[in-house]
Steps between C-alpha positions, in 0.01 A plus 500: 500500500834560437689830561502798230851656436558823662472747209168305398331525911608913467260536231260262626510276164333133478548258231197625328622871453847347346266319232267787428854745448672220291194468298481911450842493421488276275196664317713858501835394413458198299818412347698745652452381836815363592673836333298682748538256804874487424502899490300526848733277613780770436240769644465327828869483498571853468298559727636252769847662470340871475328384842832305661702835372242775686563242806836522448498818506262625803714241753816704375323815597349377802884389593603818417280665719623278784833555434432910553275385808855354655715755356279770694492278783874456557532881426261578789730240706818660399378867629364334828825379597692817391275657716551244770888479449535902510274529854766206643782668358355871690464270836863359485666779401643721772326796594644843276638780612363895409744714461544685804594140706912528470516457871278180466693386203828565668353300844424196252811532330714477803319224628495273206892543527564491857546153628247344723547533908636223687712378186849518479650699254659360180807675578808249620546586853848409657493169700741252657592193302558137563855664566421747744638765217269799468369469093353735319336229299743561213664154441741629292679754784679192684 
């Protein structure tokens, strides 16, 4: 037995059934039967593309939908690390003062400029050269 096209098997149509519908056919139409075969013909067409079109058309919206599915999605993302990048930027920042902490602010000021203990200062302190000559590290005085 050999195997029925696909559109034929859907319907469930033998050999026999084709016959008996050519024969009706032929008993309706008569001699306008290839008229009206040629204008099914344009039918099933139309309707192919009307079909092919509405397919067309519900992957576009299904896309669509996806593409507002990631658009929410990296919106949701965005706030989380706003969120995330404010609560690191409270924990690094130094703690604030109120208003009534001048002596604190004064004690912090004073030790940001101060220079560390057990550093020597950055001023040039008078010192012997290779010379023996006190120098006030001034090359330009001898």
């Amino acid at each position: 037995m050999e195997a029925m096209p696909p559109f034929l098997a859907f319907f469930n149509i033998g050999p026999f059934e084709i016959m008996v519908l050519g024969a009706v056919s032929i008993m309706l139409f008569g001699g306008d039967l290839p008229d009206v075969a040629r204008k099914a013909g344009v039918l099933v067409g139309k309707l192919r593309a009307t079909a092919a079109d509405l397919r067309r058309q519900l992957d576009d919206a299904s896309q669509v939908r996806e593409v507002k599915t990631m658009v929410e999605d990296v919106k949701a993302d965005v706030t989380e690390l706003e969120r995330q990048a404010e609560e690191t930027r409270d924990m690094l920042a130094p703690p604030r003062l109120q208003n009534g902490d001048d002596d604190e602010r004064e004690r912090r000021r004073r030790a940001f400029h101060e220079e560390p203990q057990g550093m020597p200062s950055s001023d040039v302190d008078d010192h012997d050269d290779a010379d023996g000559d006190k120098d006030a590290g001034n090359a330009a005085t001898k």
